[in-house]
LUMZABA-274140 format. One record per residue (C-alpha): residue number from 1; residue in one letter; x, y, z. Coordinates in Angstrom, 3 decimals, always signed. Layout:
N
<banu NUM, 'A', <X, Y, Z>>
...
//
This chain:
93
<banu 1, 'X', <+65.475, +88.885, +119.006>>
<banu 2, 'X', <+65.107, +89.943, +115.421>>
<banu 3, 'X', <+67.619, +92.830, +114.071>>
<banu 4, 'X', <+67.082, +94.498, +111.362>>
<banu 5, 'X', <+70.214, +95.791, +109.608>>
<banu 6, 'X', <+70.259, +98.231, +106.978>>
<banu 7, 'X', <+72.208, +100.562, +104.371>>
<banu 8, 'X', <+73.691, +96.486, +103.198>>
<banu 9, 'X', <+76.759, +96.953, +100.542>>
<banu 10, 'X', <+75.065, +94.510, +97.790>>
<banu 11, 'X', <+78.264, +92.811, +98.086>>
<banu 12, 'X', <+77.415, +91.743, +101.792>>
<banu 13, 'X', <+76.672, +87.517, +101.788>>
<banu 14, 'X', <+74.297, +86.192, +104.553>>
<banu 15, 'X', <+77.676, +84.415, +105.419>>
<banu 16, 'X', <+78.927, +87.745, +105.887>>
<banu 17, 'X', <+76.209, +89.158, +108.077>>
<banu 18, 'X', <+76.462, +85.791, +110.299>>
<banu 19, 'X', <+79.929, +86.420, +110.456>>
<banu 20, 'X', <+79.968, +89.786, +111.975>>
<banu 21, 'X', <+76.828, +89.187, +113.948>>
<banu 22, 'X', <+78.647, +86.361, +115.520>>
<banu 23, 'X', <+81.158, +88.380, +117.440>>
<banu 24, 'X', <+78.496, +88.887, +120.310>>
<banu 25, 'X', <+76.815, +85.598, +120.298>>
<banu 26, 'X', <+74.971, +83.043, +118.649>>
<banu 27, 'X', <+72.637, +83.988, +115.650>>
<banu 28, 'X', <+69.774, +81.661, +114.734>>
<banu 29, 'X', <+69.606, +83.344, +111.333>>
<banu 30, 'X', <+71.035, +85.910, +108.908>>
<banu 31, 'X', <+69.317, +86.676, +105.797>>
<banu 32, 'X', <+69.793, +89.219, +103.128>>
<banu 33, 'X', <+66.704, +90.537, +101.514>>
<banu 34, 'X', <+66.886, +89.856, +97.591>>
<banu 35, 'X', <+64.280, +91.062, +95.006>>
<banu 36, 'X', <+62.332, +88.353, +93.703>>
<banu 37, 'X', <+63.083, +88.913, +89.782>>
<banu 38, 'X', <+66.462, +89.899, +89.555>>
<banu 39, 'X', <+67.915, +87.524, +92.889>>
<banu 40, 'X', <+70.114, +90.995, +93.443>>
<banu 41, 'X', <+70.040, +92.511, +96.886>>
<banu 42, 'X', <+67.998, +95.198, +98.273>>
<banu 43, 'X', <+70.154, +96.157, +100.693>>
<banu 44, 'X', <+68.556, +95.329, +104.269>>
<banu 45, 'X', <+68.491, +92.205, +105.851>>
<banu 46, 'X', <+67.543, +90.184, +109.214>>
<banu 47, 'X', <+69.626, +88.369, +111.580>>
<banu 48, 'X', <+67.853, +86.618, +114.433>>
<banu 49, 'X', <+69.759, +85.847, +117.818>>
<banu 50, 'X', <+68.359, +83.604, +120.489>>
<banu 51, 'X', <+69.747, +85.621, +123.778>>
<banu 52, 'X', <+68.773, +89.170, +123.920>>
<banu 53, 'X', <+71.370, +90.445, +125.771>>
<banu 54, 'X', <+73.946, +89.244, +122.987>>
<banu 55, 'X', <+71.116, +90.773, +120.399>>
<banu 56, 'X', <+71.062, +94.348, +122.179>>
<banu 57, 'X', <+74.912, +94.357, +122.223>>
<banu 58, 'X', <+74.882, +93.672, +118.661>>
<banu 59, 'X', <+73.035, +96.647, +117.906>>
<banu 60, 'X', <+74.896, +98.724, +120.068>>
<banu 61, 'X', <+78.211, +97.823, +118.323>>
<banu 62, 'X', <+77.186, +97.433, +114.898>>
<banu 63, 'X', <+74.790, +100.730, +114.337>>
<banu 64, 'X', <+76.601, +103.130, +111.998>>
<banu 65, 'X', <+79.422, +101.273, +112.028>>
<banu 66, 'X', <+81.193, +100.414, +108.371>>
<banu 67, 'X', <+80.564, +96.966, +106.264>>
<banu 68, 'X', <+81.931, +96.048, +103.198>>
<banu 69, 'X', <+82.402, +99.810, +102.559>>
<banu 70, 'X', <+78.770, +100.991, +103.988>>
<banu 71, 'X', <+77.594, +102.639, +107.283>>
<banu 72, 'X', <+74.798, +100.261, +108.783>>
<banu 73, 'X', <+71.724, +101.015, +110.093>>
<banu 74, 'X', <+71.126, +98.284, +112.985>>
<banu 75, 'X', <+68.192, +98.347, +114.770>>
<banu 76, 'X', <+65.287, +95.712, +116.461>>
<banu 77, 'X', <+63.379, +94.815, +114.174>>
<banu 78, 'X', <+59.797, +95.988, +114.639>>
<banu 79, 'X', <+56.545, +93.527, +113.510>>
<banu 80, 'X', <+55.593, +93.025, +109.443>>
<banu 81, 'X', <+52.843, +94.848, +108.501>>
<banu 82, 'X', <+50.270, +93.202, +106.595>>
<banu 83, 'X', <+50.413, +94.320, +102.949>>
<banu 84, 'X', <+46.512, +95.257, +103.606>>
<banu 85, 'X', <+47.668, +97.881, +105.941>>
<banu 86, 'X', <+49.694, +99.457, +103.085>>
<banu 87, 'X', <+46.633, +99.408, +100.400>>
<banu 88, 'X', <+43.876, +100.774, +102.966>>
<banu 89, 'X', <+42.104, +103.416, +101.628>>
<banu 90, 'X', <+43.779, +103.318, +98.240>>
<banu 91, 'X', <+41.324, +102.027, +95.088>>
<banu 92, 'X', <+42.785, +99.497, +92.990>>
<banu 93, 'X', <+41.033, +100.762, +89.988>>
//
């Protein structure tokens, strides 16, 4: 299951999110969301866990609870919308 975690302390590492993620169960992933120009963080990220029972306790646990000095947001992640989605009806002109 993907998990998308939110309200990230810019301080927080991916080694970090693993880390705490880890307490319930194996993660496949953790990745902290950086802007493309400046490398800095933007604050979300995504950690991946293979068993979904371990994933849903996760959430459970880890929703509004503090790290590295900020109240998470945990949640399932839901699908990527295609950036066409976000332009429809707009002009580019």
């Amino acid at each position: 299951m993907k998990i998308y975690v939110g309200n990230l302390s810019y301080n927080t590492t991916e080694e970090g999110l693993r880390s705490k993620f880890e307490e319930f169960g194996a993660v496949e992933e953790a990745a902290v969301v950086t802007d493309r120009y400046t490398g800095r963080s933007r604050g979300f990220g995504f950690v991946t866990m293979p068993n979904d029972e371990e994933a849903k306790a996760a959430i459970e646990a880890l929703n509004e609870k503090e790290l590295d000095g900020r109240t998470l947001k945990v949640n399932e992640a839901r699908p990527r919308r295609d950036s066409r989605d976000r332009n429809e009806g707009r002009s580019r002109w």
